[in-house]
C-alpha positions in Angstrom: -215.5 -48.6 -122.7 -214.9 -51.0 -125.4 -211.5 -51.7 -127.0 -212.8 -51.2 -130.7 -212.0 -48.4 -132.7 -215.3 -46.8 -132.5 -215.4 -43.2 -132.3 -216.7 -42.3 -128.5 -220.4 -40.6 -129.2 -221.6 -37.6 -127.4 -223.3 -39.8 -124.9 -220.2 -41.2 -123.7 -218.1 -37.9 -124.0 -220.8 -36.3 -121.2 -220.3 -39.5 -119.0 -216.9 -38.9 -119.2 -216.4 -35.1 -118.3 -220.3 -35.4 -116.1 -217.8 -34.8 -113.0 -216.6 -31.9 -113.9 -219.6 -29.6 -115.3 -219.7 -27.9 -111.3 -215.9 -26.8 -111.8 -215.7 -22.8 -112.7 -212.8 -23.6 -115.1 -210.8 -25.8 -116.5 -207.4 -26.1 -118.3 -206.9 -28.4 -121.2 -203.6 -29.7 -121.3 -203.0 -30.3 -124.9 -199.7 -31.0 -127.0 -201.1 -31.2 -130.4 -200.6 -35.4 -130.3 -204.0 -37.7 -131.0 -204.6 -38.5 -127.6 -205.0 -34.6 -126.1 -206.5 -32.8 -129.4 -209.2 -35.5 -128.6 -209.5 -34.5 -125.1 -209.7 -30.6 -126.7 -212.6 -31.5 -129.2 -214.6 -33.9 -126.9 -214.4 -31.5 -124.3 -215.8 -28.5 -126.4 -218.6 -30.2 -127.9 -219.6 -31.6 -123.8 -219.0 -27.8 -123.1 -221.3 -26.9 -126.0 -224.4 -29.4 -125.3 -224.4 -27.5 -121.6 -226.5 -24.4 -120.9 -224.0 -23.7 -118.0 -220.3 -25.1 -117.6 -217.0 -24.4 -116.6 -215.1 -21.8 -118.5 -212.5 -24.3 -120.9 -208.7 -22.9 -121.4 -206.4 -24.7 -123.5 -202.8 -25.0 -122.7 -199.9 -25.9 -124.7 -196.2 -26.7 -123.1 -193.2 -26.1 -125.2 -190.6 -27.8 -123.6 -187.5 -26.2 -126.0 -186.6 -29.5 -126.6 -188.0 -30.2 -130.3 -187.8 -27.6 -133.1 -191.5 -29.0 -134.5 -192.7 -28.0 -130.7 -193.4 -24.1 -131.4 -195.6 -25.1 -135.0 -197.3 -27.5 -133.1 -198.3 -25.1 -130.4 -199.4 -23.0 -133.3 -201.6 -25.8 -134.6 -203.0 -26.7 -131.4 -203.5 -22.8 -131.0 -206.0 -22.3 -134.7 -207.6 -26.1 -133.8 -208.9 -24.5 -130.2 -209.6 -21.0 -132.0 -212.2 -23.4 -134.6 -214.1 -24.9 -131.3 -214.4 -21.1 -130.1 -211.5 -22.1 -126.9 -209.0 -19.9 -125.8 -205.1 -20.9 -126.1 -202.0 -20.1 -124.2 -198.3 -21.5 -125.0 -196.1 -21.6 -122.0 -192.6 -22.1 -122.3 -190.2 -24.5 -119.7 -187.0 -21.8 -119.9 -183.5 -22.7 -118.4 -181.4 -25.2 -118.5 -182.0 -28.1 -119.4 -180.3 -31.4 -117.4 -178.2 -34.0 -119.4 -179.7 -36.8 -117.7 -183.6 -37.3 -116.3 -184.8 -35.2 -119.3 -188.4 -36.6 -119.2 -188.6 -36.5 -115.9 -187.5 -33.0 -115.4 -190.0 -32.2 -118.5 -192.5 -33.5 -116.5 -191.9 -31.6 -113.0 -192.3 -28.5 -115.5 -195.1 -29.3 -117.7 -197.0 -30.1 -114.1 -195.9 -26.6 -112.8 -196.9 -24.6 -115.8 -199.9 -26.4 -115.8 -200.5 -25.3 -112.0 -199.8 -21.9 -112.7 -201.7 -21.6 -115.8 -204.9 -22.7 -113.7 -204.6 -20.6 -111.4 -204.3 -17.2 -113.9 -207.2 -19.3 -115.0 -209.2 -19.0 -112.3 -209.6 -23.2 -112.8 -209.7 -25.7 -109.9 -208.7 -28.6 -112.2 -205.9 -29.5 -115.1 -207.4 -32.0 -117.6 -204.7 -34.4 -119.0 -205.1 -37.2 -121.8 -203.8 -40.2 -120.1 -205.4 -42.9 -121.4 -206.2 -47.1 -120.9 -202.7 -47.7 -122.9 -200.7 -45.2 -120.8 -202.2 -46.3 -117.4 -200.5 -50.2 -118.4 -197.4 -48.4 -119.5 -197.4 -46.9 -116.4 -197.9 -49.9 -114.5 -194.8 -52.0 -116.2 -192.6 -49.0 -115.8 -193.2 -48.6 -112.0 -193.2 -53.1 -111.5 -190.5 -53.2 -113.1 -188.5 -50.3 -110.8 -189.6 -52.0 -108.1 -192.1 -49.9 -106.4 -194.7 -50.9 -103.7 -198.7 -51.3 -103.7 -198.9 -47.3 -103.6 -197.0 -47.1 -106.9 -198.6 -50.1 -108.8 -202.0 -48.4 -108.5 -200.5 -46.3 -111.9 -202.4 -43.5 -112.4 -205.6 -41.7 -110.4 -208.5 -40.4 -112.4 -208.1 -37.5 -109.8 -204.9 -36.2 -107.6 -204.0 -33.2 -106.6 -200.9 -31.2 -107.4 -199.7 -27.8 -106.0 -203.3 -27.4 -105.1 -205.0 -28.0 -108.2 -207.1 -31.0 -109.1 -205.5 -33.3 -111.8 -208.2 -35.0 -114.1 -207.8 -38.0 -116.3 -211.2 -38.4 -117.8 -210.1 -40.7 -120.5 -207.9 -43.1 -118.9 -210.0 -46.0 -119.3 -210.6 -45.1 -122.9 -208.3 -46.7 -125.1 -206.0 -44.8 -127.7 -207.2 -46.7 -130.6 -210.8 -44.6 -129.9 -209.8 -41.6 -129.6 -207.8 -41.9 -133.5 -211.4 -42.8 -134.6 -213.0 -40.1 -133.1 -210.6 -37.8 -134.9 -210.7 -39.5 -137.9 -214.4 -39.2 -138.3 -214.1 -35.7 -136.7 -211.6 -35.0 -139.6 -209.6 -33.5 -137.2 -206.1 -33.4 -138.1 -203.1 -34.3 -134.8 -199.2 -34.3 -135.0 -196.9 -37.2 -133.8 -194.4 -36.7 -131.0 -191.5 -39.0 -132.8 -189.8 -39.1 -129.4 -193.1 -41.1 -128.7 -190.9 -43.9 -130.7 -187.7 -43.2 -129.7 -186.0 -46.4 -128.0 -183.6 -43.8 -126.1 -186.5 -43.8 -123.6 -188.4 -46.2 -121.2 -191.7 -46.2 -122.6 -191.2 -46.3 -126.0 -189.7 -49.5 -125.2 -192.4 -50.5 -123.4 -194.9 -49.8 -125.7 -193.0 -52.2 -128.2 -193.6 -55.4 -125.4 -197.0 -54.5 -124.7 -198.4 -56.3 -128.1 -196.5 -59.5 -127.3 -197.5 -59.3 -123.6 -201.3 -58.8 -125.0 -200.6 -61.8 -126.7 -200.4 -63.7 -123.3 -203.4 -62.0 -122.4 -201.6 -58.7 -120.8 -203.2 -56.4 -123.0 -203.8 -52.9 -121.9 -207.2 -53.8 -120.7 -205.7 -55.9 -118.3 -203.0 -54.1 -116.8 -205.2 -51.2 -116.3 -207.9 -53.4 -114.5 -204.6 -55.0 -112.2 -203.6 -51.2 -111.4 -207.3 -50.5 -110.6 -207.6 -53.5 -107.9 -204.0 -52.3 -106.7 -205.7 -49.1 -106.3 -208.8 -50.7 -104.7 -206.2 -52.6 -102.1 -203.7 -49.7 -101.3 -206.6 -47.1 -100.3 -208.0 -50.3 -98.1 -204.3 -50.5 -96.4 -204.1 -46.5 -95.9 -207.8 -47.1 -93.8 -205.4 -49.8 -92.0 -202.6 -47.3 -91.4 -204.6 -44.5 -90.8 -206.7 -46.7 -87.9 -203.1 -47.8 -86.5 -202.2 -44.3 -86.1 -205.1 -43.6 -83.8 -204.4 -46.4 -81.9 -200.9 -45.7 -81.4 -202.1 -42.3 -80.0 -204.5 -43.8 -77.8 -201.7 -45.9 -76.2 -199.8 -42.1 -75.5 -202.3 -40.4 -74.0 -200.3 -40.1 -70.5 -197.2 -39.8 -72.4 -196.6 -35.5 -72.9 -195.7 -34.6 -76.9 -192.5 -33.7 -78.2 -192.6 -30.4 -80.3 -191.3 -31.8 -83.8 -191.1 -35.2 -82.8 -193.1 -38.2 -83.3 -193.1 -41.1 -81.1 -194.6 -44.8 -80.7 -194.5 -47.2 -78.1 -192.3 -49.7 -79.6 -194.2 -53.1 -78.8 -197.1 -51.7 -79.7 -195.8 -50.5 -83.0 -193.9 -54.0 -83.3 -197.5 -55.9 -83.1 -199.0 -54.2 -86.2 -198.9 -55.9 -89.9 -195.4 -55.2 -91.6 -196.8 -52.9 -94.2 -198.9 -50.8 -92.0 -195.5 -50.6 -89.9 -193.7 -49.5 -93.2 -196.2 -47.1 -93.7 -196.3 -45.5 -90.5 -192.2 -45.3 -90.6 -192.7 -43.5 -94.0 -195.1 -41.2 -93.0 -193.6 -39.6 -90.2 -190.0 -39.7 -92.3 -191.3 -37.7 -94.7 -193.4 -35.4 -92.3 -190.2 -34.3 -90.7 -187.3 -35.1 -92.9 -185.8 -32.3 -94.7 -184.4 -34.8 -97.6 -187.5 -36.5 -99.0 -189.6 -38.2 -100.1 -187.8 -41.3 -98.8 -187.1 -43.9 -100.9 -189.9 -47.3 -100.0 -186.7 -49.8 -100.6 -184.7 -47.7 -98.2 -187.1 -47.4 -95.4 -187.9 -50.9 -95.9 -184.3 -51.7 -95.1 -184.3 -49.7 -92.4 -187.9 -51.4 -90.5 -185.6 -54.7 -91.3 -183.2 -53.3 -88.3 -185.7 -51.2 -86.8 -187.7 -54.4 -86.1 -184.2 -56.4 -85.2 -183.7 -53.8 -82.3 -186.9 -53.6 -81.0 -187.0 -57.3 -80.7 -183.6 -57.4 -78.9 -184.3 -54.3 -76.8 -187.8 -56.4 -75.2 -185.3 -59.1 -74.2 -182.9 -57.1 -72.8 -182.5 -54.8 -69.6 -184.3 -51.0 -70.8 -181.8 -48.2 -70.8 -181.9 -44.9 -71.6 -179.5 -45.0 -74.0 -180.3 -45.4 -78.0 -180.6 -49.1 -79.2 -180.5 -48.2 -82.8 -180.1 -44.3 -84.3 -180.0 -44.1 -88.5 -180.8 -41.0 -90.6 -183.1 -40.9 -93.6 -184.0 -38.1 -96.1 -183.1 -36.1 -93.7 -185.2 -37.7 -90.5 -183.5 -39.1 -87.5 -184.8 -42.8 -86.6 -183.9 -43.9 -83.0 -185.0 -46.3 -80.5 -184.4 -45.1 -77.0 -186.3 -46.3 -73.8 -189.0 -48.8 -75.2 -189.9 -46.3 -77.7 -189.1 -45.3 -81.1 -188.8 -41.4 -81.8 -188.8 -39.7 -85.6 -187.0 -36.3 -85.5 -186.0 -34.0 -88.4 -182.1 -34.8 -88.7 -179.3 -32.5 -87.9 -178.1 -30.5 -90.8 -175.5 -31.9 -92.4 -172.2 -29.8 -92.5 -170.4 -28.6 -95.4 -167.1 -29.0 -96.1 -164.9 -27.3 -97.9 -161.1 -27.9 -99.4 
């Protein structure tokens, strides 16, 4: 997809939603901004040019956090009614926190979404992400520090309290998608908190033209966080293969109910990330605090691999050579082996 502002054609609209045409429905997730009302209009006029589709529902989340959020839901309510879609409006009621705000929005808007598909009868949620928001993605989560898993951005499909998430348009950038409205004549509100410098990627949407000035436009941030992708699915093959092999080396060794266990030299011989992985698996299979935090259980293979080092020098005992807790998962290494065990509950205390 070119960078121009072109407006996409009706060839390149069914190439992006082809995909989907076997789904029995789908849910439209659409706030009124440029980006989803042109996910709305492309995918009516896709749903139109087939004899057979899915069954297309738009949904609009008002989060109760903007008075402009119930007339745009309204808006985005008579622009579906004009492609012949049905709308709903789904509220996020409660409180709301102090701190994490867009966060928390998100956790709801996801859930809403969920449930709307499945009143829906729809197996996927169709989001506007787009090329721009998968580089903003990427800078937010490099510069928080996250590993290869988190610098893949974006998935054009994942999966969320068992329904498909969709991002057909996140190679397409923004700029198209305002052309394709423009010569749709097709009207779209602006979020303004899409400007406000209160938040993180407001702010980094104002770097990204002087990083596309040294040649990290969106284009290319997207295509790093594609190759990221590329590499981390490659290392989960890896971990997945070191998982068998770890079995294979336990087959006269009888299973733990709850408990997962390795052979500690043979866990020590595998890559560091693959170990990392492993170690992050099982801590959030069995923790009751998760998901763990990567920088955290990368502090803790540090001493994990200290111990098991020291305890293949030393005498074997019975006794535990190193036991640490983590999101709710107890790590020990006992008897040449290392053992992942859901953790004690922690007591409460009162005054």
């Amino acid at each position: 997809m070119s960078d121009d502002d072109s407006p996409i054609s009706a060839r390149e609209a069914k190439r992006l939603f082809a995909g989907l045409r076997a789904a029995p429905a789908l849910v439209l997730a659409v706030s009124g901004g440029p980006d989803s009302v042109a996910l709305m209009w492309l995918a009516a006029r896709w749903r139109r040019s087939l004899a057979r589709g899915p069954l297309l529902t738009v949904v609009t989340i008002d989060h109760g956090l903007r008075r402009e959020a119930a007339r745009e839901a309204r808006e985005v309510k008579r622009l579906a009614a004009g492609l012949g879609l049905p709308h709903r409006t789904l509220r996020w009621r409660g409180t709301k926190p102090k701190a994490g705000v867009p966060a928390a929005a998100r956790e709801a808007r996801y859930r809403l979404l969920a449930d709307a598909a499945r009143a829906a009868g729809a197996s996927h949620v169709l989001t506007a992400h787009t090329r721009d928001d998968q580089a903003e993605t990427l800078l937010m989560r490099l510069f928080r520090g996250s590993g290869l898993a988190g610098l893949s951005a974006m998935a054009p499909l994942s999966e969320r309290d068992g329904i498909v998430l969709a991002r057909p348009l996140l190679d397409v950038p923004k700029s198209q998608l305002i052309a394709t409205l423009r010569r749709a004549k097709v009207d779209f509100a602006e979020d303004p908190t899409n400007r406000d410098a209160a938040f993180t990627r407001p702010r980094l949407r104002a770097l990204l033209p002087l990083l596309a000035a040294e040649g990290g436009d969106a284009r290319n941030l997207a295509r790093l966080a594609a190759r990221l992708a590329r590499a981390n699915a490659a290392v989960e093959v890896l971990a997945d293969g070191a998982e068998r092999f770890l079995r294979l080396r336990d087959r006269g060794v009888a299973p733990q109910a709850g408990v997962r266990s390795f052979e500690a030299s043979a866990f020590a011989a595998l890559p560091e990330e693959v170990r990392v992985r492993l170690l992050l698996r099982a801590i959030n299979a069995l923790g009751h605090e998760g998901p763990a935090e990567l920088g955290k259980v990368e502090i803790l293979m540090s001493a994990l691999d200290q111990a098991v080092t020291a305890s293949l020098r030393a005498r074997p005992t019975g006794r535990p050579v190193l036991k640490q807790t983590l999101a709710g998962a107890l790590i020990s290494l006992a008897g040449g082996r290392i053992h992942i065990a859901p953790a004690p509950a922690r007591r409460r205390t009162g005054r």
